[in-house]
GUVO-205342 format. One record per residue (C-alpha): y, x negated, z negated; residue in three letters. Coordinates in steps of 0.25 Angstrom, whole numbers, padded with zeros to 4 digits, always signed. Last residue first. Example, Ala and Ser with C-alpha at 12.3 -4.5 7.8 and 13.67 -1.06 7.14 Angstrom:
! residues 2
-0004-0055-0029SER-0018-0049-0031ALA
! end
This chain:
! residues 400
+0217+0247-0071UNK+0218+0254-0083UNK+0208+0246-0091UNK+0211+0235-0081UNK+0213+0226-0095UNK+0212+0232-0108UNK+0225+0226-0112UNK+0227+0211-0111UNK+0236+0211-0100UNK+0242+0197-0104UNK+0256+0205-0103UNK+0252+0217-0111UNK+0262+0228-0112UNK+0273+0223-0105UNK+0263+0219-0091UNK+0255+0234-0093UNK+0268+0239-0093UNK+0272+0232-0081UNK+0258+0236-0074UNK+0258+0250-0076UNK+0271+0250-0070UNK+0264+0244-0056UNK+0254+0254-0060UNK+0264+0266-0060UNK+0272+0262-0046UNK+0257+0259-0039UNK+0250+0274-0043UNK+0242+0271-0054UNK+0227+0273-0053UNK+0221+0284-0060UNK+0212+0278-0070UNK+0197+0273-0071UNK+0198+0265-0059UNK+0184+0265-0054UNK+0173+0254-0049UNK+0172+0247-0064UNK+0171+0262-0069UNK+0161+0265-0060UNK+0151+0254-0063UNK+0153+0256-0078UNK+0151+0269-0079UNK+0161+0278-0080UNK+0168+0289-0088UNK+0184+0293-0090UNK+0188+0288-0077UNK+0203+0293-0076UNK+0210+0303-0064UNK+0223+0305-0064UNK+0231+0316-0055UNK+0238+0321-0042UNK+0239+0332-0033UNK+0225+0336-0028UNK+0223+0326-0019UNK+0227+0314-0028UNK+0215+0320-0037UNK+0206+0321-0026UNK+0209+0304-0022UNK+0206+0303-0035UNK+0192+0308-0038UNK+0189+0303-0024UNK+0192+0288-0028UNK+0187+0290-0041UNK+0174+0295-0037UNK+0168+0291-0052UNK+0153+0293-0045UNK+0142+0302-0051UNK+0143+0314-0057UNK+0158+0313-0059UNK+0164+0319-0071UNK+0175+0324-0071UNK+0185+0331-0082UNK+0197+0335-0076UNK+0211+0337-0082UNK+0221+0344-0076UNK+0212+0358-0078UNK+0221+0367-0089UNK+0218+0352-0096UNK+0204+0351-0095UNK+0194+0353-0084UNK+0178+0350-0081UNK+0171+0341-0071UNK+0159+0339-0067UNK+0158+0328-0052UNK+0148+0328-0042UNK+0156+0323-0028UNK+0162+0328-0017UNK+0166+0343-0017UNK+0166+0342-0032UNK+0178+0333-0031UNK+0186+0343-0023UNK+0183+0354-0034UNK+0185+0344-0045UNK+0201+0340-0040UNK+0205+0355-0038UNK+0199+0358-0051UNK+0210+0350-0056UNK+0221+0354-0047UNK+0226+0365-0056UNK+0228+0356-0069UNK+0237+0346-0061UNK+0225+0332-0062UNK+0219+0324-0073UNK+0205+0318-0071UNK+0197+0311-0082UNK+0186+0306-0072UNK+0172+0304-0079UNK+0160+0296-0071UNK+0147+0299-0076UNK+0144+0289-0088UNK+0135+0296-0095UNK+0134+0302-0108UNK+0138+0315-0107UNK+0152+0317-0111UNK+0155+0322-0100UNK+0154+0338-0106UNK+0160+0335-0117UNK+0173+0330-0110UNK+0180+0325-0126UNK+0192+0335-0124UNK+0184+0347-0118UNK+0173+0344-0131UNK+0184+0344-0142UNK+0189+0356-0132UNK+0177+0364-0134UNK+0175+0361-0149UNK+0189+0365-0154UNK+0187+0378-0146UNK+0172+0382-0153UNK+0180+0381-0166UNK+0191+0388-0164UNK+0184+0399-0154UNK+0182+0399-0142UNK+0186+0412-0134UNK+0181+0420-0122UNK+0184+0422-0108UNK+0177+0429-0096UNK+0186+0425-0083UNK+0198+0429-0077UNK+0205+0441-0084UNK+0198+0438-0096UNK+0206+0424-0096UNK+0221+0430-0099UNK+0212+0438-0111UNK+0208+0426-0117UNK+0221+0420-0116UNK+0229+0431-0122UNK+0218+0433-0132UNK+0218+0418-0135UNK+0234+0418-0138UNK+0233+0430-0147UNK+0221+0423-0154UNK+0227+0409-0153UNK+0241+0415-0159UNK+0235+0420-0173UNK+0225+0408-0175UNK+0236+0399-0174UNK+0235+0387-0164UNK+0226+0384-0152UNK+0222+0390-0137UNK+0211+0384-0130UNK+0207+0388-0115UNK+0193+0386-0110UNK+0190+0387-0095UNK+0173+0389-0093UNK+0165+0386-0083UNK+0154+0398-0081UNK+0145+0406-0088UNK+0149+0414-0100UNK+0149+0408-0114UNK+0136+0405-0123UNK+0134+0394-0115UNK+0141+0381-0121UNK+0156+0379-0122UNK+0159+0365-0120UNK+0144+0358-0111UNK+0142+0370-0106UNK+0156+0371-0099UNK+0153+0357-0093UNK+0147+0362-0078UNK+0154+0375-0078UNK+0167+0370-0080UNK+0176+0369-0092UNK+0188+0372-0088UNK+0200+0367-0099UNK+0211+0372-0106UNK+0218+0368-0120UNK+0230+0371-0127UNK+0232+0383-0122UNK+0246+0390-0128UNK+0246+0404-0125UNK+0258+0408-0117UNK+0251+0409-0103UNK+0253+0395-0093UNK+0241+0388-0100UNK+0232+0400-0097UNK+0235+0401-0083UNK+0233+0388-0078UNK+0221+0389-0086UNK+0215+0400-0078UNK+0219+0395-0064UNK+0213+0382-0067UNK+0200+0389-0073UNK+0200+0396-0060UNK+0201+0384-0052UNK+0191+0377-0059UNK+0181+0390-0059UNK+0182+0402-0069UNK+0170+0405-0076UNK+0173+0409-0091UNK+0184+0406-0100UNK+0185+0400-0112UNK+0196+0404-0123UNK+0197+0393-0131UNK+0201+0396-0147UNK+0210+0387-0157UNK+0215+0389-0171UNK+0223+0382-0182UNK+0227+0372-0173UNK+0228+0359-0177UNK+0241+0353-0182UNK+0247+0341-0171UNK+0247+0327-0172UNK+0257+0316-0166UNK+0255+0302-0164UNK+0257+0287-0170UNK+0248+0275-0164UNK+0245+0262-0170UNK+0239+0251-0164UNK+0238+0252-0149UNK+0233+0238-0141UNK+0242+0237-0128UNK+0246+0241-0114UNK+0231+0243-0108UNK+0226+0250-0120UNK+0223+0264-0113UNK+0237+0263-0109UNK+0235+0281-0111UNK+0244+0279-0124UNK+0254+0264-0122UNK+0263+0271-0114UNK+0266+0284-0121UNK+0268+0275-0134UNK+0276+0265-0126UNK+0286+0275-0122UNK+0294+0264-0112UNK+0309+0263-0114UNK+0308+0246-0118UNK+0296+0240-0113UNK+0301+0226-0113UNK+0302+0226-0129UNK+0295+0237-0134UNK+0304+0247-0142UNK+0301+0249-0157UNK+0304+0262-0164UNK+0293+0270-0153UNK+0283+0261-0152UNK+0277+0249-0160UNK+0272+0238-0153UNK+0264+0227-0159UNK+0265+0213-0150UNK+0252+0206-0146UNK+0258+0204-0133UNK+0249+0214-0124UNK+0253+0224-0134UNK+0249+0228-0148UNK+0253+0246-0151UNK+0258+0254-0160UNK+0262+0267-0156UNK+0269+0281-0156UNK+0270+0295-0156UNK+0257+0297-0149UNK+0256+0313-0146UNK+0261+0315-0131UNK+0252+0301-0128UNK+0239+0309-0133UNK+0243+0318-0121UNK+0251+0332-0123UNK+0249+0345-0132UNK+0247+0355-0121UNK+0239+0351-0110UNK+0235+0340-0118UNK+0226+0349-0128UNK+0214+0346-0119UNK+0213+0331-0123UNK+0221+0317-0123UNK+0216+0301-0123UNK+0229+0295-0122UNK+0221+0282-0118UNK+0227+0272-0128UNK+0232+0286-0137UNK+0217+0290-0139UNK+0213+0274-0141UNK+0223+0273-0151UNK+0219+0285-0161UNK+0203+0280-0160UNK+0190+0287-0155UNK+0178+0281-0162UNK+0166+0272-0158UNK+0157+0279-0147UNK+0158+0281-0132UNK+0149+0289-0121UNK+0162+0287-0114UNK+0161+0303-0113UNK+0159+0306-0127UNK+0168+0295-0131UNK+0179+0300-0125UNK+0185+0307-0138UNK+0197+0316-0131UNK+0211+0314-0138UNK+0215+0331-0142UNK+0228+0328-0137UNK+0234+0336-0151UNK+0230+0327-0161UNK+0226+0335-0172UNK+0233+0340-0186UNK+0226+0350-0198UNK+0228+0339-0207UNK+0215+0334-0210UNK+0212+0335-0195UNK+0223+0326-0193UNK+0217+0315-0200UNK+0203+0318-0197UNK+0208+0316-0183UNK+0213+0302-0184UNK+0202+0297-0190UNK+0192+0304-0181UNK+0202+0299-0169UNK+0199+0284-0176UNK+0210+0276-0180UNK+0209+0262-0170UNK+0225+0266-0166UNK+0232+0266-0179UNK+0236+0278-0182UNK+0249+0286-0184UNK+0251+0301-0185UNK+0260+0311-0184UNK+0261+0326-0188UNK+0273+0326-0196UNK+0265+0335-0206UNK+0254+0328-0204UNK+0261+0311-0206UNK+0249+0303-0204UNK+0249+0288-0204UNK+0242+0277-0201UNK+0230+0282-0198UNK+0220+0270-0198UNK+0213+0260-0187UNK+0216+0248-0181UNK+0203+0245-0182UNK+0199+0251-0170UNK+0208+0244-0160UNK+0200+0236-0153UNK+0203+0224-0144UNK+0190+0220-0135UNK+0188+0209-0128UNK+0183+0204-0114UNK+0194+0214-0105UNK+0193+0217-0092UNK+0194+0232-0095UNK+0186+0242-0086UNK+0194+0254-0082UNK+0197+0266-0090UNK+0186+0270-0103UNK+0174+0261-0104UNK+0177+0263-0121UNK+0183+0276-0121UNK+0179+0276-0137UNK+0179+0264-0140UNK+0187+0266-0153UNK+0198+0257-0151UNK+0198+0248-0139UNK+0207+0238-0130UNK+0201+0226-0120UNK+0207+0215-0123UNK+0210+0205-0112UNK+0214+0191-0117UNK+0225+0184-0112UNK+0225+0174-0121UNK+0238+0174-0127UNK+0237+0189-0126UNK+0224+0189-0132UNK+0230+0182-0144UNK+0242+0193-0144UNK+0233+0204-0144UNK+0225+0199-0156UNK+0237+0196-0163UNK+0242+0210-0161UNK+0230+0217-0165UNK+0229+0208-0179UNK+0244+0214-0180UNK+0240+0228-0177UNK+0229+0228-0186UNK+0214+0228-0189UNK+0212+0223-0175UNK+0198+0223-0169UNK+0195+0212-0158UNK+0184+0207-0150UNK+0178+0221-0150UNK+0165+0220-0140UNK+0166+0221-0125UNK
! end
């Protein structure tokens, strides 16, 4: 589908809306483009961008906040911060190495799909940092949160509700969030060939001592190549990152280090070598690979992962590495999606969500790319969906 319409303002986006409204027009909802094939297909004929709704609107460093407008690029964004020492804290993946996208990452699209990396085991979700929002609905009216209360949906959070609605609930304008200072130092202590279960164990362990992790993943065999190279010892690899003054890092990575030795060969990353390796964990370098091999994004109890790609490996070819102290799953599928296997293990071993990150065409029109809702939540699903947008003019089906 091309761009049929590109708002230079929230009222020229209004009016837009409210014509398609009146003609119940599905609009398909973009920024960047960047997870463009993302969720399920959208019955939609024309497109509604929001990539000239561009511009920071404000930034306040000492009070550490900031308002956008929601087509401002992430580099925007980031530039911004980095002048000031400041990052957002969810570390927001950048899919387009593994949609085989291009075009340019934008502040709206992040908080749309609540696009969050490594850090959320400690610092939250994108939805934890978004303060507030402007947004269109399905009636052409602009919403603001927080000071105003929508009519008919009085006592809901809309800014919780409209991040991860993936566009489904209206067109996001304007979004305020918080930042936080970087940290002035940062090492990974990476140890050497423990298995899933290990590795589970291990970090278990390391985010229960008093050292602060702020990110732990298990690379596995198959993928460690593809982050850390081979001038280390053999074996998948379980990183650990610990951040902030150079002072308590050292204290904290010996501590870490030295839990580690007892287990497994351990050595440590250094600042620079660390804000490599979880860039690339964040963005899932090593699927990033240029075809469209089905990619589940799976999120299960950190202790059951490895349960879940054991079982799966029983039965089908599937790579997969770890995230998250191992709740989050990285899989690629060799050659069917198995959504129906996929989640019939993952009811088995207690619970969890499975998304459809990658497809081809053939297999995303056959595959539900979210977790289907249990009956009670969809048929809620559905009222919110009615308030937001009556005409249901919103990236149609995208979320089934």
């Amino acid at each position: 589908m091309s761009i049929a319409f590109e708002p230079a303002s929230e009222t020229e986006a209004a009016g837009i809306i409210l014509e398609a409204a009146a003609q119940a027009t599905p609009l398909a909802i973009t920024g960047g483009g960047t997870r463009s094939g993302f969720g399920n297909r959208v019955a939609a004929d024309h497109v509604l961008s929001a990539r000239k709704l561009s511009g920071i609107v404000s930034y306040n460093p000492a009070e550490m906040t900031m308002s956008a407008k929601a087509g401002t690029p992430m580099a925007e964004i980031e530039a911004a911060l980095a002048q000031n020492r400041q990052m957002l804290a969810f570390e927001p993946m950048d899919h387009r190495g593994v949609m085989g996208t291009s075009g340019e990452p934008t502040i709206g699209g992040v908080f749309a799909a609540n696009v969050s990396g490594p850090r959320r085991i400690t610092a939250g979700a994108a939805r934890d940092h978004l303060l507030g929002i402007r947004f269109v609905n399905g009636s052409g009216e602009a919403i603001k949160s927080g000071g105003r209360v929508m009519k008919n949906v009085t006592g809901l959070d809309l800014v919780k509700l409209l991040c991860g609605s993936h566009g489904t609930l209206g067109l996001l304008t304007e979004v305020t969030f918080k930042v936080l200072p970087l940290p002035p130092a940062s090492v990974t202590i990476v140890a050497f060939g423990l298995d899933d279960a290990q590795a589970a164990a291990a970090m278990a362990h390391a985010l229960s001592m008093p050292v602060e992790v702020s990110g732990a993943a298990h690379l596995t065999e198959s993928v460690r190549y593809r982050f850390i190279g081979s001038s280390h010892p053999e074996g998948a690899a379980t990183v650990l990152r610990l951040e902030g003054l150079p002072a308590s890092v050292t204290v904290r990575a010996e501590k870490l280090k030295a839990a580690f030795a007892k287990v497994a060969p351990a050595t440590v990353l250094d600042h620079e070598a660390t804000e490599k390796l979880w860039r690339d964990i964040r963005d899932v370098k090593p699927y990033a690979d240029g075809t469209q091999k089905p990619l589940w994004r799976v999120s299960v109890a950190p202790t059951a992962g490895h349960q879940l790609v054991a079982a799966l490996r029983l039965q089908t070819g599937v790579d997969a590495f770890y995230d998250w102290q191992g709740g989050l799953v990285w899989l690629r599928m060799e050659a069917d999606a198995e959504a129906e296997m996929l989640r019939r293990f993952i009811k088995g071993i207690g619970g969890g969500h499975a998304t459809l990150v990658r497809a081809s065409g053939a297999v995303r029109a056959a595959t539900p790319a979210f977790e289907p809702e249990p009956a009670p939540v969809a048929a809620l699903s559905a009222r919110l969906k009615e308030k937001f947008d009556p005409r249901g003019i919103f990236n149609p089906g995208k979320m089934g």
